[in-house]
DSSP file (Angstrom, degrees, kcal/mol; ACC not computed):
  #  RESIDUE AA STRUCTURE BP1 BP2  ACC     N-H-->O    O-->H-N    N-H-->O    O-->H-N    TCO  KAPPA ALPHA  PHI   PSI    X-CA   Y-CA   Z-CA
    1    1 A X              0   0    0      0, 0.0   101,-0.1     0, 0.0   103,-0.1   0.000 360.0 360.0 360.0 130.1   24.8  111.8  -23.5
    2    2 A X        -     0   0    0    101,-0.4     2,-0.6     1,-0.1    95,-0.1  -0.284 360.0-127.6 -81.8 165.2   25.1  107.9  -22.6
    3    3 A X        -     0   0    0    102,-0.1     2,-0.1     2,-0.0   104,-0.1  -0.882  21.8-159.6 -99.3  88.6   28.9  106.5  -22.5
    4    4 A X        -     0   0    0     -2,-0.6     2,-0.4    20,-0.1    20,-0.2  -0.532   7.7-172.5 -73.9 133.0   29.3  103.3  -24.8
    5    5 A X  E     -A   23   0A   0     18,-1.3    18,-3.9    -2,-0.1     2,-0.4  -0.994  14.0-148.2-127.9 149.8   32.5  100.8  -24.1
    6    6 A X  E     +A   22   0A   0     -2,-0.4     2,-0.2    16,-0.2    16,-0.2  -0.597  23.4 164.5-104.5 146.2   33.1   98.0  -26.6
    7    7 A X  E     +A   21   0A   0     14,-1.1    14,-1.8    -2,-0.4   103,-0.1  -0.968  44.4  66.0-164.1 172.6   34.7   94.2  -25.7
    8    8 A X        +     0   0    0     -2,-0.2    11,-0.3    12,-0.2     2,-0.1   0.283  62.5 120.7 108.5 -34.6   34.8   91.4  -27.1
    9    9 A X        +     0   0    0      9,-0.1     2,-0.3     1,-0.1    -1,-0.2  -0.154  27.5 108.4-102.5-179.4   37.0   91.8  -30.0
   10   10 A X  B     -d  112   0B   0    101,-2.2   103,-2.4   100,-0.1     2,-0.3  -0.978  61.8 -24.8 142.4-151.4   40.4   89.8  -30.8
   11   11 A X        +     0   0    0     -2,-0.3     2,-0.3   101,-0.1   103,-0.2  -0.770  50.1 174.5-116.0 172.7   41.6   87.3  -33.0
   12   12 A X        -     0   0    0    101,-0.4   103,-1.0   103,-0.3     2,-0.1  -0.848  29.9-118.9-169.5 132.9   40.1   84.6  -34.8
   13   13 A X    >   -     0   0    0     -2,-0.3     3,-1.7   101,-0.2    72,-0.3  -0.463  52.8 -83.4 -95.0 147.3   40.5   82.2  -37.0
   14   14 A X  T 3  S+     0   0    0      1,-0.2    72,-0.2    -2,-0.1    -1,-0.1  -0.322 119.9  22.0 -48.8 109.7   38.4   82.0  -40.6
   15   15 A X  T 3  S+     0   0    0     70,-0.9    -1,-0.2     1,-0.2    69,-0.2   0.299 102.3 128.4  94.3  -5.1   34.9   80.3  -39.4
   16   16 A X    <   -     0   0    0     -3,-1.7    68,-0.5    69,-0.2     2,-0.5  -0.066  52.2-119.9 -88.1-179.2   35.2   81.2  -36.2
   17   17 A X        +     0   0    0     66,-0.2     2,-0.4    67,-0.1    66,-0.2  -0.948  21.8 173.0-131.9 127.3   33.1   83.0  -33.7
   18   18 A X  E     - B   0  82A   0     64,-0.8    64,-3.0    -2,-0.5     2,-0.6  -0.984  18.3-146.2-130.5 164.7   33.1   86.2  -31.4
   19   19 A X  E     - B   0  81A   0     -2,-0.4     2,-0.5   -11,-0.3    62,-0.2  -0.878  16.0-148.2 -97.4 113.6   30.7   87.9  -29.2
   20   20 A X  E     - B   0  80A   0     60,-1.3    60,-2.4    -2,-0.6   -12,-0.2  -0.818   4.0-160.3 -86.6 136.6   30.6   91.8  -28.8
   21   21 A X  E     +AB   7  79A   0    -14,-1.8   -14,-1.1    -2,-0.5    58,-0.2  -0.499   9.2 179.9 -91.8 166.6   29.7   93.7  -25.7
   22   22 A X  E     -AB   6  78A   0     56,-0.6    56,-1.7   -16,-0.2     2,-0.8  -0.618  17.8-167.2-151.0  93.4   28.6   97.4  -26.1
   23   23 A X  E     -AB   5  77A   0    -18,-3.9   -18,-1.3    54,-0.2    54,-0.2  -0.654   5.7-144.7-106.8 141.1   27.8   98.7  -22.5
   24   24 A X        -     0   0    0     52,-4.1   -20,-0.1    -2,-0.8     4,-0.1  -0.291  18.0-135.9 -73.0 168.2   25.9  102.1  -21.5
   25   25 A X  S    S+     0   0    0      2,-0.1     2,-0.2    -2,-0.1    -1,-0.1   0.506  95.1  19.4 -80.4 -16.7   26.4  104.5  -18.7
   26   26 A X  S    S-     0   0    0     50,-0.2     2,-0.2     1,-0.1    -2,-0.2  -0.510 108.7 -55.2-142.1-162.5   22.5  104.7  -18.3
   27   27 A X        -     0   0    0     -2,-0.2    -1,-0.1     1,-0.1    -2,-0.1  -0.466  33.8-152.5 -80.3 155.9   19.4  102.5  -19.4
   28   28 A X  S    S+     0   0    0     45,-0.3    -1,-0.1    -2,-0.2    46,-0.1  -0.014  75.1  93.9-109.3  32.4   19.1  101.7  -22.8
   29   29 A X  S    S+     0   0    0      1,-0.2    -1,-0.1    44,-0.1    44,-0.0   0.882  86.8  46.1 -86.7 -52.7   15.5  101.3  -22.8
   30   30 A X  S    S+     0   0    0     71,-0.1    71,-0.5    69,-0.0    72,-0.2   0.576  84.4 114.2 -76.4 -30.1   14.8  105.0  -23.8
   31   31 A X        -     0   0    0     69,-0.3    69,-0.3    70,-0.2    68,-0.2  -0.416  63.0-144.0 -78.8 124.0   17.5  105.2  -26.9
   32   32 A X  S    S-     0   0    0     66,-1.1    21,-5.3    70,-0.2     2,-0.3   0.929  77.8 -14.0 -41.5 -53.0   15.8  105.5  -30.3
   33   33 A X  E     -E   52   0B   0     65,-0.5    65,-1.6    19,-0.2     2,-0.3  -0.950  51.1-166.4-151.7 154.9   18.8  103.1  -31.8
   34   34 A X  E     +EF  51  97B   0     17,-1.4    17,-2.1    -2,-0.3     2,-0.6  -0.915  21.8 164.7-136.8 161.7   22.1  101.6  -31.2
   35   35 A X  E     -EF  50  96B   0     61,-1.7    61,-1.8    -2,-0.3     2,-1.0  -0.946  33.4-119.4-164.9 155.1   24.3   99.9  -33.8
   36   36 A X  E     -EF  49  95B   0     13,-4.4    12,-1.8    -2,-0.6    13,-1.6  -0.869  23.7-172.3-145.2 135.7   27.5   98.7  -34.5
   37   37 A X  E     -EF  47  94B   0     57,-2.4    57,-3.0    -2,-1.0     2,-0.3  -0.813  11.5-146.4-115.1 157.4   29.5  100.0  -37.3
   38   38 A X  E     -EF  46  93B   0      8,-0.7     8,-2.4    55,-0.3     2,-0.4  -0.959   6.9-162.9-146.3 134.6   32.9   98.5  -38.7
   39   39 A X  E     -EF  45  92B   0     53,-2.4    53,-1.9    -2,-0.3     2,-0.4  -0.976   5.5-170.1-125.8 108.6   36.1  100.4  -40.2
   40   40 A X    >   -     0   0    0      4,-0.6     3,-2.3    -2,-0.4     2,-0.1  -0.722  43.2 -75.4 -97.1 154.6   38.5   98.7  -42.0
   41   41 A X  T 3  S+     0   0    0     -2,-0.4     3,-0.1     1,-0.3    -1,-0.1  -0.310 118.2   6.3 -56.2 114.9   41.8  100.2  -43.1
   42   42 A X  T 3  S+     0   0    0      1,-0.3     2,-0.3    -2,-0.1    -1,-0.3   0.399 113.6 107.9  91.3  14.2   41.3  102.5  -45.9
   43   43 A X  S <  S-     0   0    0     -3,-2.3    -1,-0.3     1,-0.2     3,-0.1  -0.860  71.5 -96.8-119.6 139.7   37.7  102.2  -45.7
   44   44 A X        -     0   0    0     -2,-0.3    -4,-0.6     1,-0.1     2,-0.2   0.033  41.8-111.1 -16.9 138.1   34.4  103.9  -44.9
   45   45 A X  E     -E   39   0B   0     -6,-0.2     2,-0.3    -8,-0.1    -6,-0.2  -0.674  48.9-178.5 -62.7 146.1   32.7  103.2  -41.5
   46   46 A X  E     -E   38   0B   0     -8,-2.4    -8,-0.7    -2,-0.2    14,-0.1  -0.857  28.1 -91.4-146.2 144.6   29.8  101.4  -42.4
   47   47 A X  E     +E   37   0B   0     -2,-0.3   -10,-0.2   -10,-0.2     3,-0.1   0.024  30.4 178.2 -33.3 106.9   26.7   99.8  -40.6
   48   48 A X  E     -     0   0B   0    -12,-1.8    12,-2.4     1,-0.4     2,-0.3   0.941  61.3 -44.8 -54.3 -79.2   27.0   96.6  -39.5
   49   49 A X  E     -EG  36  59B   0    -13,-1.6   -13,-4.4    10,-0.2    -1,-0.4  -0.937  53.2-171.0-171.2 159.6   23.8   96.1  -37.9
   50   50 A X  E     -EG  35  58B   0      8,-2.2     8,-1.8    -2,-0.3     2,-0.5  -0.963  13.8-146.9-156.0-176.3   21.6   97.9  -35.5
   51   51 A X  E     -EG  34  57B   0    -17,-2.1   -17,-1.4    -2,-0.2     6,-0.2  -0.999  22.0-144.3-139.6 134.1   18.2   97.3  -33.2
   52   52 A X  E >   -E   33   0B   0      4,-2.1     3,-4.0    -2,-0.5   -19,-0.2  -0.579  38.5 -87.2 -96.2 175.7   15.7  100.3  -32.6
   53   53 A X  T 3  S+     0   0    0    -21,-5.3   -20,-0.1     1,-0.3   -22,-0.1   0.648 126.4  51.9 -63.2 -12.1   14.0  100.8  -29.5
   54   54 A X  T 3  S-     0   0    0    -22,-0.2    -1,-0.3     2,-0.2   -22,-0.0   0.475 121.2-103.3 -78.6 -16.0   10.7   98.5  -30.2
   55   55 A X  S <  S+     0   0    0     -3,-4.0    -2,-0.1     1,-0.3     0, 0.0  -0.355  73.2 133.5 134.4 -82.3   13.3   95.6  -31.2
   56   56 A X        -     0   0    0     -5,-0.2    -4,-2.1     1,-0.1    -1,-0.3  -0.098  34.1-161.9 -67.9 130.1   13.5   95.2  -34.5
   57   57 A X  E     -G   51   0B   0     -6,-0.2     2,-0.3    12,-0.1    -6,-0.2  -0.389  12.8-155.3-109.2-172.0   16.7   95.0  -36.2
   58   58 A X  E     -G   50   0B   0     -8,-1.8    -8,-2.2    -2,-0.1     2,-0.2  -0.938   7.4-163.8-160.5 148.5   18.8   95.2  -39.6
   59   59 A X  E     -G   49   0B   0     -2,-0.3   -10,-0.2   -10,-0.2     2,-0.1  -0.854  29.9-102.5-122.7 156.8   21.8   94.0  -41.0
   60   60 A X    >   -     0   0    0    -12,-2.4     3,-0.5    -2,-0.2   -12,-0.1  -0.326  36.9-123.0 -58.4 160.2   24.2   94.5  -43.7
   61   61 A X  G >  S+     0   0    0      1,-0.2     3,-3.9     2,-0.1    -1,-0.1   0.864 113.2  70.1 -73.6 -48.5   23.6   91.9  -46.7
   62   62 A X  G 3  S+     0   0    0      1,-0.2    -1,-0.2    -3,-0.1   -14,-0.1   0.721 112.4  19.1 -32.1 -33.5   27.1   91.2  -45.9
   63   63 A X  G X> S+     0   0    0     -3,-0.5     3,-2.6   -15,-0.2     4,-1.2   0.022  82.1 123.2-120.7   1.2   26.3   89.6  -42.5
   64   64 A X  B <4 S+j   67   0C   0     -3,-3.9     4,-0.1     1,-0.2    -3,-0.0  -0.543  78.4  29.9 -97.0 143.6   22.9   88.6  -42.3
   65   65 A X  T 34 S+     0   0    0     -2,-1.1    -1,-0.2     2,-0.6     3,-0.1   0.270 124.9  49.5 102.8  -3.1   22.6   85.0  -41.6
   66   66 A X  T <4 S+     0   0    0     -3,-2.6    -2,-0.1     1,-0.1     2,-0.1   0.708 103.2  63.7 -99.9 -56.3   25.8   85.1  -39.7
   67   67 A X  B  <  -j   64   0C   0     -4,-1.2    -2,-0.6    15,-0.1     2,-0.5  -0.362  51.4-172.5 -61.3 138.9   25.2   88.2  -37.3
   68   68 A X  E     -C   81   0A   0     13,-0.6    13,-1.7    -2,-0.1     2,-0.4  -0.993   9.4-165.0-134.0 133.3   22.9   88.9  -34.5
   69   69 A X  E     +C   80   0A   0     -2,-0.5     2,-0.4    11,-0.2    11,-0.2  -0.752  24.6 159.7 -92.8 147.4   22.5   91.9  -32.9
   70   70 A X  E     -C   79   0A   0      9,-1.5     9,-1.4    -2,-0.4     2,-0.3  -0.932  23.3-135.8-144.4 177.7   20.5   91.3  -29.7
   71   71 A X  E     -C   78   0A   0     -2,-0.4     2,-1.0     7,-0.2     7,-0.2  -0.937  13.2-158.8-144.1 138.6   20.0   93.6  -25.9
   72   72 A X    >>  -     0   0    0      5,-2.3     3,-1.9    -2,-0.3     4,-1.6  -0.745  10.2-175.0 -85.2  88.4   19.9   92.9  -22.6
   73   73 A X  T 34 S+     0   0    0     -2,-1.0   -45,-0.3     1,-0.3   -44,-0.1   0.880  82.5  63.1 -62.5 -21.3   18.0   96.1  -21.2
   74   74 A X  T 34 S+     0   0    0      1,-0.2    -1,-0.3    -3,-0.1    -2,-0.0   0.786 113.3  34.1 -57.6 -35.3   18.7   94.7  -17.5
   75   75 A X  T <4 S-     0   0    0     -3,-1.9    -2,-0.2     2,-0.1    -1,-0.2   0.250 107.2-126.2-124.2  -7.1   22.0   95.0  -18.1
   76   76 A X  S  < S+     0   0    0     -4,-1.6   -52,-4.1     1,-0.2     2,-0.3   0.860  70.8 102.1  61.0  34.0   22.3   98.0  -20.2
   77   77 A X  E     -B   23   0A   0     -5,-0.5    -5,-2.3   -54,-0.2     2,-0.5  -0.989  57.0-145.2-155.1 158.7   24.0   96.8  -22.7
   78   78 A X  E     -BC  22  71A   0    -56,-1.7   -56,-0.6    -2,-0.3     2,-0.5  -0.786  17.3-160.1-118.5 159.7   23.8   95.2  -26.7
   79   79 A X  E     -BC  21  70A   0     -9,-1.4    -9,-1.5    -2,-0.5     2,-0.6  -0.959  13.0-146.3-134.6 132.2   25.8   92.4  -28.0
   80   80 A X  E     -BC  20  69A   0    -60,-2.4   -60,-1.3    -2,-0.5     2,-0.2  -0.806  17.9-148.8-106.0  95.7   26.7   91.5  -31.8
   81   81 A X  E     -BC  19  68A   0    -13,-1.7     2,-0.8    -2,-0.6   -13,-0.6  -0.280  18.9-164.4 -67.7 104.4   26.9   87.5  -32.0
   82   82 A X  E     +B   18   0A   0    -64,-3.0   -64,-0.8    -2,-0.2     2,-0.3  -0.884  15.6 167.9-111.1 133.0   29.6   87.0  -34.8
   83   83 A X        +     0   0    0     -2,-0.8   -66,-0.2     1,-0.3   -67,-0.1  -0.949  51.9  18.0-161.4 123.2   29.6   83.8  -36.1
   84   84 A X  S    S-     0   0    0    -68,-0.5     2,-0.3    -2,-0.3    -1,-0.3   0.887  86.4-168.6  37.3 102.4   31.5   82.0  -39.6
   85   85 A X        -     0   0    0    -69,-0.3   -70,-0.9   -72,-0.3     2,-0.5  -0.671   9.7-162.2 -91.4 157.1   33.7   85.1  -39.7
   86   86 A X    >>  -     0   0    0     -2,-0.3     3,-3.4   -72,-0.2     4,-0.5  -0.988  32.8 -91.6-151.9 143.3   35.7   85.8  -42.4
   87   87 A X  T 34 S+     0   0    0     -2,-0.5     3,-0.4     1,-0.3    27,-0.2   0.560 120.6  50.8 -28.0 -22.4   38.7   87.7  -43.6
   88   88 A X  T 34 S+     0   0    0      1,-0.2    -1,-0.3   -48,-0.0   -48,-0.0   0.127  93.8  68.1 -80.3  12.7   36.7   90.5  -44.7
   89   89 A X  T <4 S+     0   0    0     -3,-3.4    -2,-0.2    25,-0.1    -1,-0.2   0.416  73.5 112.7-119.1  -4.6   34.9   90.9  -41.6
   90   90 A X     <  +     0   0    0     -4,-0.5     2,-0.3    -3,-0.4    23,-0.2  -0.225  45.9 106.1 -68.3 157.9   38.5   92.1  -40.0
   91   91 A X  E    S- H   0 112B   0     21,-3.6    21,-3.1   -51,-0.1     2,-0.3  -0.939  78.3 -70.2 169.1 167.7   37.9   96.0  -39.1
   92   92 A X  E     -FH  39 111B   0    -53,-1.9   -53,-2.4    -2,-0.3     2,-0.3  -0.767  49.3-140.2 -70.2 129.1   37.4   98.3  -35.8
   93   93 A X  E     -F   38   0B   0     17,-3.2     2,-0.4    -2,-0.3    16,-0.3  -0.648  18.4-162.2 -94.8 158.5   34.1   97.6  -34.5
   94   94 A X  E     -F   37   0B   0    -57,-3.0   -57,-2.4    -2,-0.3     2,-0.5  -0.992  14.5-148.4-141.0 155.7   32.2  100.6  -33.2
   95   95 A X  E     +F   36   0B   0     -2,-0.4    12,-2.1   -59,-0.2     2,-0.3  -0.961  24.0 178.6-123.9  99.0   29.1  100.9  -30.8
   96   96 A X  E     -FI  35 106B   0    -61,-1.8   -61,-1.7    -2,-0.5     2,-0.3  -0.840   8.2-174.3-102.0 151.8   26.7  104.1  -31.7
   97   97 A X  E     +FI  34 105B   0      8,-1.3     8,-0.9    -2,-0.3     2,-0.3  -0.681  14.7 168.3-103.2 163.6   23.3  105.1  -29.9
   98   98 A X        +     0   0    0    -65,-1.6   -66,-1.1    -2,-0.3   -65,-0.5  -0.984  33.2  14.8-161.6 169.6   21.7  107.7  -31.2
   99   99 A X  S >  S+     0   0    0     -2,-0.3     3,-2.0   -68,-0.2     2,-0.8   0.185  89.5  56.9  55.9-177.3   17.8  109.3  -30.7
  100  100 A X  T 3  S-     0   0    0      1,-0.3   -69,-0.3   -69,-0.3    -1,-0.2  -0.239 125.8  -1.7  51.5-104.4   15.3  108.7  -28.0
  101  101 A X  T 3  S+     0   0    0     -2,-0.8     2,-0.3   -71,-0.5    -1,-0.3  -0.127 130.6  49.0-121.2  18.5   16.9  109.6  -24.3
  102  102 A X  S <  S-     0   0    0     -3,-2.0   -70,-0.2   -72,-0.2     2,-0.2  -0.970  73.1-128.4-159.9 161.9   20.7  110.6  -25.9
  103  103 A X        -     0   0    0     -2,-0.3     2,-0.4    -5,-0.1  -101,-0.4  -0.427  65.3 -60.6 -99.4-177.5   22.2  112.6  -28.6
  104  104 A X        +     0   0    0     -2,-0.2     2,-0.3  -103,-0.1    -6,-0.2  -0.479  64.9 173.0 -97.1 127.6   24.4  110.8  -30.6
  105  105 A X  E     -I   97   0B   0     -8,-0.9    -8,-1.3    -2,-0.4     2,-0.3  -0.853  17.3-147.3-143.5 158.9   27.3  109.3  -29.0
  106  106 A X  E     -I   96   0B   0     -2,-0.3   -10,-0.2   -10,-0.2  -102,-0.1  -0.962   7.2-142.4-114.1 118.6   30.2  107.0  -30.0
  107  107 A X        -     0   0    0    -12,-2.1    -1,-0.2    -2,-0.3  -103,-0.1   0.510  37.7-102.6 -77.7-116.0   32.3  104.2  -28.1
  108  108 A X        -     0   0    0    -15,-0.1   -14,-0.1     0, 0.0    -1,-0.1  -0.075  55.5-113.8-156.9  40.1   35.9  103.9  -28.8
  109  109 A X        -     0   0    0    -16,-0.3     2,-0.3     1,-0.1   -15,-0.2   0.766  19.2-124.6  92.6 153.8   36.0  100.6  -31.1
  110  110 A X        -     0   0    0    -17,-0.2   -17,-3.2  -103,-0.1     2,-0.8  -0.966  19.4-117.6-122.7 163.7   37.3   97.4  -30.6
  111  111 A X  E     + H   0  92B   0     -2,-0.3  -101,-2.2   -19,-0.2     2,-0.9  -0.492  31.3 173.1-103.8 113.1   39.7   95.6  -32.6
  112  112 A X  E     -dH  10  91B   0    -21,-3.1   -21,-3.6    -2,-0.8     2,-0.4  -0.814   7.7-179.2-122.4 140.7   38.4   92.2  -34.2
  113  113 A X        -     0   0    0   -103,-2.4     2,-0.4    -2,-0.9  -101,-0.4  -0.939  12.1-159.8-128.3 129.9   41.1   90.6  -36.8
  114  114 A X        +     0   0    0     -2,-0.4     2,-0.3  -103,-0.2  -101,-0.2  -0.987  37.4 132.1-117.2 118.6   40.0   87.2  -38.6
  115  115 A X              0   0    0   -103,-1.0  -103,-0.3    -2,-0.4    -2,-0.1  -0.869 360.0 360.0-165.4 149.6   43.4   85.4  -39.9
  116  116 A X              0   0    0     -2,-0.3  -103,-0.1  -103,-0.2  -105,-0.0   0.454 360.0 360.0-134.4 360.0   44.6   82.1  -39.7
């Protein structure tokens, strides 16, 4: 089962921009899907955005046209390009794989807060 850690997250001001890391233990070449999910206080996890193993990604309606999910497979690791953020976007981010070369495994969230 691969190991996910999340970075990246912090504060920000409304309009502002961060980058998330999510790095494996192993290749991520082989993993059906990876994703990043967001929990806000008193709220559901819910999908963010995620890329399957051919590429191709998805977004929430919430985010698309601000967020990109992208991977570096060299580097074993995917990154979520956050960009005009907004007070609603504050939450725990989370980094899942699933499928393909791992069973379904979780990282331990990082924290991104948009305030000004």
């Amino acid at each position: 089962q691969v190991q996910l850690v999340e970075s990246g997250g912090g504060l920000v001001q409304p309009g502002g921009s961060l980058r998330l890391s999510c790095a494996a233990s192993e290749s991520i070449f082989s993993i059906g899907f990876i994703g990043w999910y967001r929990q806000a206080p008193g709220k559901q996890r819910e999908l963010v955005a995620g890329i399957i193993s051919d590429g191709r990604s998805n977004y929430a309606n919430s985010v698309k046209g601000r967020f990109t999910i992208s991977r570096d497979i060299a580097e074993n690791t995917v990154y979520l390009q956050m960009n005009s953020l907004k007070p609603e976007d504050t939450a725990v981010y989370y980094c899942n794989a699933r499928g393909g070369s791992t069973r379904d495994s979780w990282g331990q969230g990082t924290q991104v807060t948009v305030s000004s």
